[in-house]
C-alpha positions as CSV (number, residue, x, y, z in Angstrom):
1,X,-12.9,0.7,74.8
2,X,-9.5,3.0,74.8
3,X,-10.4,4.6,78.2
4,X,-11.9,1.7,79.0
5,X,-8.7,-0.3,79.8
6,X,-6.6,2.7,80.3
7,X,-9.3,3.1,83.5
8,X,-8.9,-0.6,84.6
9,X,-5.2,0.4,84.7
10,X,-5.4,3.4,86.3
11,X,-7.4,1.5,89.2
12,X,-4.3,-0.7,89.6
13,X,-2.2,-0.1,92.7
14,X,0.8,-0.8,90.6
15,X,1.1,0.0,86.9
16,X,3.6,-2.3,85.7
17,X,1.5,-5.1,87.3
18,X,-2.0,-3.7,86.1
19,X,-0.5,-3.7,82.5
20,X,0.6,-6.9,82.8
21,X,-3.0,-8.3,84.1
22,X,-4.5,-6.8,80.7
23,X,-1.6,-8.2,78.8
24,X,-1.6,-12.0,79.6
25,X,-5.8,-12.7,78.7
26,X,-4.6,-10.0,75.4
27,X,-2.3,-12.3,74.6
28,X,-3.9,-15.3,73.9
29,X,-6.7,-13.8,72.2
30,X,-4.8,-12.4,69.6
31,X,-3.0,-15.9,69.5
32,X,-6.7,-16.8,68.6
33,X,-7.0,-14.2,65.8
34,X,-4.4,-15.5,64.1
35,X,-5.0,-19.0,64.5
36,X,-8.1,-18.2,62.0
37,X,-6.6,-15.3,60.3
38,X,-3.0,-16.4,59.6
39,X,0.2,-13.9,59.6
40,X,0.5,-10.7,58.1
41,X,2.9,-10.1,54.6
42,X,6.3,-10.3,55.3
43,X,6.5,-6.4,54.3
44,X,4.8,-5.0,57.2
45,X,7.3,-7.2,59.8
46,X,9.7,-3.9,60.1
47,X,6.9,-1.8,60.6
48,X,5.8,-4.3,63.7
49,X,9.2,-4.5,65.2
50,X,9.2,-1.1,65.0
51,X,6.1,-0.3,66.6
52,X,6.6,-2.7,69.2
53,X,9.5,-0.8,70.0
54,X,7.9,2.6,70.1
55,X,5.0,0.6,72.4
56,X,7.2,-0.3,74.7
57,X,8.1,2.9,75.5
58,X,4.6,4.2,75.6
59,X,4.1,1.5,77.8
60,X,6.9,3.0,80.1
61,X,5.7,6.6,79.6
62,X,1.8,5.9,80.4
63,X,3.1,3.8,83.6
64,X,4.6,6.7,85.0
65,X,1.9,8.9,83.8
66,X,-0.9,7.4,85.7
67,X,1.5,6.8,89.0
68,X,2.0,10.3,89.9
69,X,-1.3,11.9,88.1
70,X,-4.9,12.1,87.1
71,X,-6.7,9.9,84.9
72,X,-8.6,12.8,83.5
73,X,-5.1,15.3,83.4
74,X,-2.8,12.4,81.8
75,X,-5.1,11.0,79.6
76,X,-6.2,13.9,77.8
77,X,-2.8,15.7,77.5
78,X,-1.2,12.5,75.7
79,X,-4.2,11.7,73.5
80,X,-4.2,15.6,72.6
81,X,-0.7,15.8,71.4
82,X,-0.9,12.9,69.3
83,X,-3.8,14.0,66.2
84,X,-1.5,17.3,65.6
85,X,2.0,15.4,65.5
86,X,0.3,12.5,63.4
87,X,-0.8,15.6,61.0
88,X,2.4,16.1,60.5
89,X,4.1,12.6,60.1
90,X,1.9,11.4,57.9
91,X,2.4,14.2,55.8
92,X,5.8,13.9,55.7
93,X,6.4,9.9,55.9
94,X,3.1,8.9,54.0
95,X,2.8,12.4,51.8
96,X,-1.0,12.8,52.9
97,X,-2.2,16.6,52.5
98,X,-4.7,17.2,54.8
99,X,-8.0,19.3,53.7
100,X,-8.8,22.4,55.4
101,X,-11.9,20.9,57.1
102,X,-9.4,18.4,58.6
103,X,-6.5,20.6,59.9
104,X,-9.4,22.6,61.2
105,X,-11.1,19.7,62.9
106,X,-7.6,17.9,64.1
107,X,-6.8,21.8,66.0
108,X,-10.4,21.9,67.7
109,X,-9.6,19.2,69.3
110,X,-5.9,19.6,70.5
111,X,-7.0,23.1,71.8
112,X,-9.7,21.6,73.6
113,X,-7.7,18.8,75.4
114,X,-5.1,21.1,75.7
115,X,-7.4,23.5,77.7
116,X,-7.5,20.8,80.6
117,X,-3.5,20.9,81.2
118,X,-3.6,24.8,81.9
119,X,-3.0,25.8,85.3
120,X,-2.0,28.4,87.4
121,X,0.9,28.2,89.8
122,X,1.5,24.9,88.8
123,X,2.6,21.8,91.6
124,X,5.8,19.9,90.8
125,X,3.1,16.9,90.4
126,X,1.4,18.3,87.4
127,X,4.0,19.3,85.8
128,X,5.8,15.7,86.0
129,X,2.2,14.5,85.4
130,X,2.3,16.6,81.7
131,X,6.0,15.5,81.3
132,X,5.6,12.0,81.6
133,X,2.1,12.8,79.0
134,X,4.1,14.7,76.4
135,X,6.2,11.5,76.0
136,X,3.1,9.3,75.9
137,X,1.6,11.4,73.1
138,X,5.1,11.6,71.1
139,X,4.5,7.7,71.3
140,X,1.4,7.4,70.0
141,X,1.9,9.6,67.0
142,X,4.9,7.9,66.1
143,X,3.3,4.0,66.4
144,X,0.6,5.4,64.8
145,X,1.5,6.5,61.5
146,X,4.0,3.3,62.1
147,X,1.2,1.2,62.0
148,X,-1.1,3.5,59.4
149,X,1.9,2.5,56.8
150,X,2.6,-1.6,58.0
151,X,-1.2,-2.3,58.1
152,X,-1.9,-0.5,54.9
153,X,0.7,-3.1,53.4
154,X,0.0,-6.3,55.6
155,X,-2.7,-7.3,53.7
156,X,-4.7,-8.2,56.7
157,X,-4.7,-4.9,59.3
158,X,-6.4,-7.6,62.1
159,X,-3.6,-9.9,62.0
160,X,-1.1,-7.2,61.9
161,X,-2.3,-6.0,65.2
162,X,-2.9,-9.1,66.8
163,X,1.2,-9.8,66.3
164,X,2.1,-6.5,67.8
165,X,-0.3,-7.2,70.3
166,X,1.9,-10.2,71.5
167,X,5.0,-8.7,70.6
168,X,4.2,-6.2,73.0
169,X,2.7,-8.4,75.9
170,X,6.0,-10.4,75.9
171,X,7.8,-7.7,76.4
172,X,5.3,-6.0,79.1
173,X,4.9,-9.9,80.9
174,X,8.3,-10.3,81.0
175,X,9.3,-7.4,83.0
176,X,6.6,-7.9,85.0
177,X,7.7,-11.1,86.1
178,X,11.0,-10.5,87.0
179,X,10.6,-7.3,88.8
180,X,6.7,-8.2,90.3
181,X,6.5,-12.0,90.1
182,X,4.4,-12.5,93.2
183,X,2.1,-9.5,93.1
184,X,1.0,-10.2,89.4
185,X,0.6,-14.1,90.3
186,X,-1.9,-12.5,93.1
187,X,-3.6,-10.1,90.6
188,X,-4.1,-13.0,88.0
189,X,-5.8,-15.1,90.4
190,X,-8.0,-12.2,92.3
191,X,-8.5,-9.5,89.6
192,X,-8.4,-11.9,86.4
193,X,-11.9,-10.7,84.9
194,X,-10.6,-6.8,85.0
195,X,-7.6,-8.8,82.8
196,X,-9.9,-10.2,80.6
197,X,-12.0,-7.1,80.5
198,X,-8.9,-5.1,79.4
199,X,-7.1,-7.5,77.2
200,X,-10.6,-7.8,75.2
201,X,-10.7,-3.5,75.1
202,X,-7.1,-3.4,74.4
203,X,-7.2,-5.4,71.7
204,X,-10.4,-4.6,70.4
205,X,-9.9,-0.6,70.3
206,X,-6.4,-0.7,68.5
207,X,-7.6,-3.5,65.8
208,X,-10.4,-1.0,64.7
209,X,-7.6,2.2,64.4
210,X,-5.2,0.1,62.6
211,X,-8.1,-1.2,60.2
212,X,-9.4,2.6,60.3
213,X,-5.7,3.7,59.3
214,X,-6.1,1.4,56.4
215,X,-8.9,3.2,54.6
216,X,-8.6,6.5,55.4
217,X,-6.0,9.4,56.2
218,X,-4.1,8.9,60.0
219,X,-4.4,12.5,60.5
220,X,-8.3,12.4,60.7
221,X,-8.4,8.7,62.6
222,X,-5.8,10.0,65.1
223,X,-8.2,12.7,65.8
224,X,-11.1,11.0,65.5
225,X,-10.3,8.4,68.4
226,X,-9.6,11.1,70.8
227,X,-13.5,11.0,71.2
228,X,-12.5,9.0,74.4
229,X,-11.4,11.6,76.4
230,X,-14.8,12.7,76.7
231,X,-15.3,8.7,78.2
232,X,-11.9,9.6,80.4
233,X,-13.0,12.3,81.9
234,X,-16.6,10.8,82.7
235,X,-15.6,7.7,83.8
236,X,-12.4,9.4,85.8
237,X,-15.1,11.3,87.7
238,X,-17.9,8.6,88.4
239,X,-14.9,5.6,88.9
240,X,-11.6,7.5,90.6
241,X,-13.9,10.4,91.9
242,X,-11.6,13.0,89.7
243,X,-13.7,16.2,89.3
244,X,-15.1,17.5,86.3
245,X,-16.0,21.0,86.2
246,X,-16.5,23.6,83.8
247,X,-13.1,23.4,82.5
248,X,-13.4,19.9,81.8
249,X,-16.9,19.9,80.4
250,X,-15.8,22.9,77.8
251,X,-13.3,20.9,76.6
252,X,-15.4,18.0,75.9
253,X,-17.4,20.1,74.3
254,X,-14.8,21.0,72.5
255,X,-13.6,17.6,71.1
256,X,-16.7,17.4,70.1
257,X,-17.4,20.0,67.7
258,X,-13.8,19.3,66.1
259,X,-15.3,15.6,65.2
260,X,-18.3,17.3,64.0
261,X,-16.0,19.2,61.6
262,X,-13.7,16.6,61.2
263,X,-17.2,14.5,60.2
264,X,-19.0,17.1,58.1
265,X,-15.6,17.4,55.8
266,X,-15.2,14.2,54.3
């Protein structure tokens, strides 16, 4: 679902209004979910501010990201940062210890999205392409053990996320409107079911992490859903006709066999 809607926004001839597409149909289902499921505690309101915060900026980051590069070089590199930087957070912030098996597991799987960012005689482009990545993936890691801690005490992880979810669409919607008010009124009539596609992913894939995050250690779930760079790189290739050679099939397999470990130790 992850690369799912980071695809559909990819495919977008302008980020800002792409985002915004997924964003409007996003936010009124989670305005649904909490119609049935009611508000989170009060306790985990800081930690939602917060993270919307921190989103916002990923928002910016992953914007700029897919404007100047690759689907299957941006995505990767961001999502590859995040599992070793959430390793450490949570140690630090939430005093988990992670097992052997899981430090093990969590460094398979940087070193194997890492191998895709390594290049010879590098062009300006893929250099900006990993700068504007590296802050995507210091984003993620941050919102993530963000969100690890204020689901854990929401008492309700789904309605937690559905919140930041709207938090973070105003936010996205609103600068969309002012700086692309006509182009996103086009895409919202003409390329409203890719919306509704992506809202349902976006909201879909995060509410299983933060419910994830809630019963078990972030290092291991921040690893663990960097399975979908295997989807990014397969769909970059059959969708945005980005190749996939050895390189990129190695490191696949290499994601792989760190889940496998990551799996086999708990």
């Amino acid at each position: 679902m992850h690369a799912g809607w980071n695809l559909l926004a990819k495919r977008g001839h302008d980020g800002l209004v792409a985002m915004a597409l997924i964003k409007v149909p996003n936010i009124a289902m989670a305005a649904g979910i909490l119609l049935y499921m009611g508000l989170p505690a009060a306790a985990s309101w800081p930690y939602i501010l917060a993270s919307t915060t921190v989103n916002c900026l990923y928002f910016y980051f992953l914007i700029n990201a897919y404007r100047v590069g690759d689907l299957s070089l941006a995505y990767p590199v961001s999502r590859g940062m995040a599992p070793l930087l959430v390793l450490l957070l949570s140690l630090v912030l939430a005093s988990e210890v992670p097992s052997v098996s899981a430090s093990a597991g969590v460094l398979l799987i940087c070193l194997g999205i890492f191998a895709l960012a390594a290049r010879r005689n590098a062009s300006r482009q893929h250099k900006l392409t990993l700068a504007w990545a590296a802050g995507v993936g210091l984003c993620i890691a941050i919102y993530t053990v963000t969100d690890g801690i204020g689901g854990r005490v929401s008492g309700n992880p789904i309605a937690y996320v559905a919140v930041l979810n709207i938090f973070t669409g105003i936010v996205l919607i609103t600068v969309a409107s002012w700086k692309r008010g006509p182009a996103l009124l086009q895409a919202l009539r003409t390329d409203w079911v890719n919306g509704v596609i992506g809202g349902a992913f976006m909201l879909g894939a995060y509410t299983i992490v933060v419910f994830a995050l809630t019963r078990a250690p972030m290092a291991q779930v921040a690893a663990l859903r960097e399975s979908s760079v295997i989807f990014a790189a397969i769909l970059g290739a059959i969708f945005l006709r980005e190749p996939f050679g050895r390189r990129r099939i190695a490191a696949s397999v290499a994601v792989a066999a760190g889940i496998g470990v990551l799996a086999l130790g708990r």
